[in-house]
C-alpha positions in Angstrom: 0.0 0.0 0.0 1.4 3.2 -0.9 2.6 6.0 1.9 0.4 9.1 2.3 2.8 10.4 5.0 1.9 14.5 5.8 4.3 16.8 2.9 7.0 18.8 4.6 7.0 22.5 5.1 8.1 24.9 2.9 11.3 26.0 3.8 12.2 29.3 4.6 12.8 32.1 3.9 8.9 33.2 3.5 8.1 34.3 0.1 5.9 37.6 0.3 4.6 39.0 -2.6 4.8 41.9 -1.3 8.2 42.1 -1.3 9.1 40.7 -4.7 6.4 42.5 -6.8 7.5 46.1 -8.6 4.1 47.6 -8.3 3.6 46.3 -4.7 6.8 47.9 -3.9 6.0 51.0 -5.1 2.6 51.3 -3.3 0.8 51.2 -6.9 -1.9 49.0 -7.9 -1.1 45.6 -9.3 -1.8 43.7 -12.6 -2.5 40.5 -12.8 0.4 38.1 -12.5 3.0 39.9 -15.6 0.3 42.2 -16.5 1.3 45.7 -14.7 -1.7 48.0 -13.9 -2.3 51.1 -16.5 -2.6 53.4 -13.6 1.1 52.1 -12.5 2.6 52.1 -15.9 1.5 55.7 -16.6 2.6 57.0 -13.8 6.3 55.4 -14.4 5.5 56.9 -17.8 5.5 60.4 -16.3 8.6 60.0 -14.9 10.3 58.7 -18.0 9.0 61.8 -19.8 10.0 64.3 -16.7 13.5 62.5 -17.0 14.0 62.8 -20.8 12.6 66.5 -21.0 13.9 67.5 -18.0 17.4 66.1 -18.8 17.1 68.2 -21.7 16.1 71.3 -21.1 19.0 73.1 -19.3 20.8 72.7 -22.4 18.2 73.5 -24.9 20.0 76.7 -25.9 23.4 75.7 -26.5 24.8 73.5 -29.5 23.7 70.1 -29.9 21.5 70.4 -26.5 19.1 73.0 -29.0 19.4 70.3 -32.0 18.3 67.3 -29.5 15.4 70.3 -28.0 14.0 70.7 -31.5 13.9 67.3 -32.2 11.7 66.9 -28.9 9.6 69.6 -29.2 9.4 71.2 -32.5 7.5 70.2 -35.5 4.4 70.8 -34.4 4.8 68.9 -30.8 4.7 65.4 -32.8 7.1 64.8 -31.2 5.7 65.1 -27.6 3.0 62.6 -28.3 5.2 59.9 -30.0 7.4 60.8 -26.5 5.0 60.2 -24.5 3.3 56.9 -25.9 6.9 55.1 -26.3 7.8 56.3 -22.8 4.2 54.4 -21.6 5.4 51.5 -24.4 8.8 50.9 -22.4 7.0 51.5 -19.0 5.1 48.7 -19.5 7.4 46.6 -20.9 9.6 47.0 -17.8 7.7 46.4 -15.6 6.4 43.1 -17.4 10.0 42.2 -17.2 9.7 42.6 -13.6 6.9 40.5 -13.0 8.1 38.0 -14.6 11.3 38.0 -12.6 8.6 38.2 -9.0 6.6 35.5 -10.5 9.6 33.0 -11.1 10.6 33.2 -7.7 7.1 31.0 -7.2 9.1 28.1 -8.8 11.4 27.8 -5.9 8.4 26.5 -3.8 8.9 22.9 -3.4 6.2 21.4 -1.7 6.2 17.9 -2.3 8.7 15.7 0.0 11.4 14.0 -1.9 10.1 10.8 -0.7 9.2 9.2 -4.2 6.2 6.9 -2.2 4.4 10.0 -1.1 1.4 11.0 -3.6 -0.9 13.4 -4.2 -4.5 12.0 -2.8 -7.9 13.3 -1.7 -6.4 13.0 1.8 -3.2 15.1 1.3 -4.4 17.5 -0.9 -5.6 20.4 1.8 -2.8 19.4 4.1 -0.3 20.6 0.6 -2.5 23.9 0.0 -2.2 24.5 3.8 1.3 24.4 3.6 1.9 26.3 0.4 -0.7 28.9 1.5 1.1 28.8 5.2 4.6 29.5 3.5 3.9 32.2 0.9 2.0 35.1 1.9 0.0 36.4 -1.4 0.0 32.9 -3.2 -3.1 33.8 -5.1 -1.0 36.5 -7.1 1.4 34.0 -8.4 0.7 32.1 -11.6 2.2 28.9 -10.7 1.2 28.4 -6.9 -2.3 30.0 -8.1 -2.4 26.8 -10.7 -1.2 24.4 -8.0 -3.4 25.1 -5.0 -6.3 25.7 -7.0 -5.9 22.3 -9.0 -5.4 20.5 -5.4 -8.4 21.9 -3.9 -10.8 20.0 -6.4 -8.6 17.0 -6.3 -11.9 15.6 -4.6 -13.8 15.8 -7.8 -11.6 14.1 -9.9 -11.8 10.5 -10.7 -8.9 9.9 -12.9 -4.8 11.2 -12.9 -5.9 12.2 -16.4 -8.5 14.8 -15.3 -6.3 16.5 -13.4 -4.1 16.8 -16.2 -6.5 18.0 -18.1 -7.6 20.5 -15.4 -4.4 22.0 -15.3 -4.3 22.3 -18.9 -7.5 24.9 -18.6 -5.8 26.8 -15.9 -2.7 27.0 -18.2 -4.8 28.3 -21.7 -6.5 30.4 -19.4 -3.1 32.0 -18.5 -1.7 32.5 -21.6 -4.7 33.9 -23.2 -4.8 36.6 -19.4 -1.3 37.4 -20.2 -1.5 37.7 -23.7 -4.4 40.4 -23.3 -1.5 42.5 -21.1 0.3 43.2 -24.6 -2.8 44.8 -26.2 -2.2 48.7 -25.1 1.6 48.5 -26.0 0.2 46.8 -29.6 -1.7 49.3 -29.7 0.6 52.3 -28.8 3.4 50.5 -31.7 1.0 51.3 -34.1 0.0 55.1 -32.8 3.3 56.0 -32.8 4.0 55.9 -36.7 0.8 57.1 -37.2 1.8 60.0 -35.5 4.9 60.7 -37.6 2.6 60.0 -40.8 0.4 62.8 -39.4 3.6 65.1 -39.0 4.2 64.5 -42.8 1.1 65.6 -43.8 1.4 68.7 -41.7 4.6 69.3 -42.7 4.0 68.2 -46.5 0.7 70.5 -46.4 2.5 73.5 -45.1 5.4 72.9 -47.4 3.3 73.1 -50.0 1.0 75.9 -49.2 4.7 78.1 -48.6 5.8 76.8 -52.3 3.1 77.8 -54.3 2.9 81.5 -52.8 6.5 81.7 -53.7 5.6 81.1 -57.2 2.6 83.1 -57.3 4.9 86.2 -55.9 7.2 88.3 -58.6 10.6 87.9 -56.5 13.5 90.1 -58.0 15.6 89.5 -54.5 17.5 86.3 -54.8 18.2 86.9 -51.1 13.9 87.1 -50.3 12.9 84.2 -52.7 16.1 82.2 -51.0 14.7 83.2 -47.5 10.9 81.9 -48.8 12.2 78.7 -50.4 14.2 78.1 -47.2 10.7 78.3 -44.9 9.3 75.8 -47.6 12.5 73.4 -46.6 10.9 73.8 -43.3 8.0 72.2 -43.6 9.8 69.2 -45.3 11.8 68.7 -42.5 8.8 68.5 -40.2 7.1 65.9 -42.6 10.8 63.9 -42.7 12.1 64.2 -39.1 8.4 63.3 -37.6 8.1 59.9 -40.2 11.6 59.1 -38.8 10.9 59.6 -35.4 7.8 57.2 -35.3 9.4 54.6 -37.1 12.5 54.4 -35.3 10.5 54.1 -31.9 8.2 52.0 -33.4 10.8 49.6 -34.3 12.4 49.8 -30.6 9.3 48.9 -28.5 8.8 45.9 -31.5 12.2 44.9 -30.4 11.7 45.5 -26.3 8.1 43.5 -26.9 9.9 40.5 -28.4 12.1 40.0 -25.4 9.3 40.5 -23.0 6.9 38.1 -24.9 10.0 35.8 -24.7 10.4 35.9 -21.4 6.5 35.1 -20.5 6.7 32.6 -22.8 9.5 30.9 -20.9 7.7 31.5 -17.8 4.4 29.4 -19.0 6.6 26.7 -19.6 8.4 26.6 -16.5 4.8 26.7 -15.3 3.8 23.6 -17.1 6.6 21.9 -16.5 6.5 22.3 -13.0 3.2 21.4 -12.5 3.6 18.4 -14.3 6.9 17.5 -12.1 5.4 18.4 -8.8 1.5 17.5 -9.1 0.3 15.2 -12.1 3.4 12.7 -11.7 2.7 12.5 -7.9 -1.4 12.5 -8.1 -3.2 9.3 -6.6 -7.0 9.9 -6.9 -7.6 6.5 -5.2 -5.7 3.7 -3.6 -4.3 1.6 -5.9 -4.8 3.8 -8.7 -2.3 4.5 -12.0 
C-alpha cells in the first residue's frame, strides 16, 4: 500500500509577494500576475518623460542640447505625443520584465517531499495547500502556486490522474490567453506612434506646400527674399521627414523590447507547465491503488 505520509514544510525564507512584486513595492496597484496596472505604468511613464525633457532642457539653448530640443519639441509637438506613448510603451514593458522576474521566484516552492512513495491524494491535498498557503504570503498572485493550490483543492472531484491533467491544462490556456491580453495597449501604442509621424508629414507636406506655391505666385526680384521663402518651404519638409523618422525608429524599438518580454512570458508558461507536471500530475493518486 502506498505511503500518504503529511508533505513537509516549505522551507524558509517566506516568500511575500509583497516584497518581490514592482508595483507592490511602489505602493501602486497591481496587474495581474506579468500584467502591470495602467494606472502604474502611466505613472512610471510620467517619470520617464520628466527625466527625458527634464534632462534636456538646461541645455536647450546651447549647441547640440538645441538640436536634440528641437527634435523633442518642435515640429508641431509630434514629437511630444510619440514621447510620450513610447515612454508608456517601455514602462510597461519594464515592468512586465519585472513581473516576470517576482513571478519566477514562485518556482522555488517545493512542496512535495522528496520521498518518491508520497502521492498526491484526496487525503493530502488540503494538508499541501495548507502548507503552500502557510509559507507564501499572497499565493493567489502567483501564476504557478495559483495553478497548483487551486488544481489541489478540487482534487476531490476528480476520478482519474488524467483529469487533473487536463484541469491544469485549462488553468494554463486560461493563463496564456490573461497574459496575452497584457500586450494589447503596448500593440496598440506601436501602431500610434507611426501614425503620429505620418500625421507630421502631412502637416509638414501640407505647409510645405501651401509656402511653395505662394512663392511662385509672388514676382521675386531678391535672390536673397525668394532664397529666404524657399528656405521656410525646406521647413516644412523637414517637419514631414524628421516626424516619419521619429515614429518609425521608436516604433521599431518597443517591437524589439516587446519581443524579449513576450520571450520571457513565454519561458515562464513553460516553467509553469513543466513544474506542475513535475510536482503535481506525476505525484497524483486519486484513489488507492490507482495509476
Amino acid at each position: 500500500m502506498t505511503r500518504t505520509s503529511r508533505p513537509q514544510a516549505v522551507p524558509a525564507p517566506v516568500l511575500r509577494f509583497a516584497s518581490v512584486d514592482p508595483e507592490c513595492r511602489l505602493g501602486m496597484p497591481v496587474g495581474r500576475y506579468t500584467t502591470p496596472s495602467m494606472a502604474c505604468s502611466l505613472v512610471v511613464a510620467l517619470v520617464l518623460m520628466a527625466v527625458v525633457y527634464g534632462g534636456a532642457f538646461p541645455f536647450r539653448n546651447a549647441g547640440f542640447g538645441e538640436t536634440v530640443w528641437r527634435y523633442l519639441t518642435a515640429f508641431d509637438r509630434i514629437p511630444v505625443a510619440i514621447a510620450f506613448f513610447s515612454c508608456w510603451s517601455l514602462a510597461i514593458i519594464g515592468l512586465k520584465l519585472l513581473k516576470v522576474r517576482a513571478q519566477r521566484m514562485a518556482l522555488r516552492v517545493r512542496f512535495a517531499p522528496d520521498d518518491p512513495q508520497w502521492h498526491v491524494s484526496r487525503a493530502t491535498a488540503m494538508q499541501v495547500v495548507e502548507s503552500v498557503e502557510g509559507a507564501v504570503e499572497g499565493t493567489e498572485h502567483f501564476m504557478y502556486l495559483n495553478r497548483v493550490t487551486g488544481a489541489l483543492r478540487s482534487v476531490r472531484n476528480v476520478g482519474r490522474v488524467a483529469d487533473m491533467d487536463e484541469m491544469l491544462s485549462q488553468r494554463a490556456e486560461d493563463d496564456e490567453i490573461q497574459v496575452d491580453g497584457g500586450y494589447v495597449p503596448v500593440r496598440a501604442f506601436i501602431w500610434a506612434i507611426p501614425v503620429l509621424g505620418f500625421i507630421g508629414t502631412v502637416l509638414g507636406l501640407t505647409e510645405a506646400i501651401g509656402q511653395f506655391g505662394s512663392v511662385l505666385s509672388q514676382k521675386q526680384d531678391d535672390l536673397q527674399g525668394l532664397t529666404r521663402q524657399l528656405t521656410q518651404v525646406i521647413g516644412g519638409l523637414d517637419t514631414a521627414f524628421v516626424t516619419t523618422g521619429e515614429g518609425l525608429v521608436m516604433a521599431l524599438v518597443i517591437h524589439l523590447a516587446l519581443t524579449f518580454a513576450r520571450r520571457a512570458d513565454d519561458t515562464l508558461l513553460d516553467e509553469c507547465r513543466q513544474a506542475c507536471a513535475r510536482q503535481v500530475t506525476s505525484r497524483v493518486r486519486v484513489a488507492e491503488g490507482a495509476a
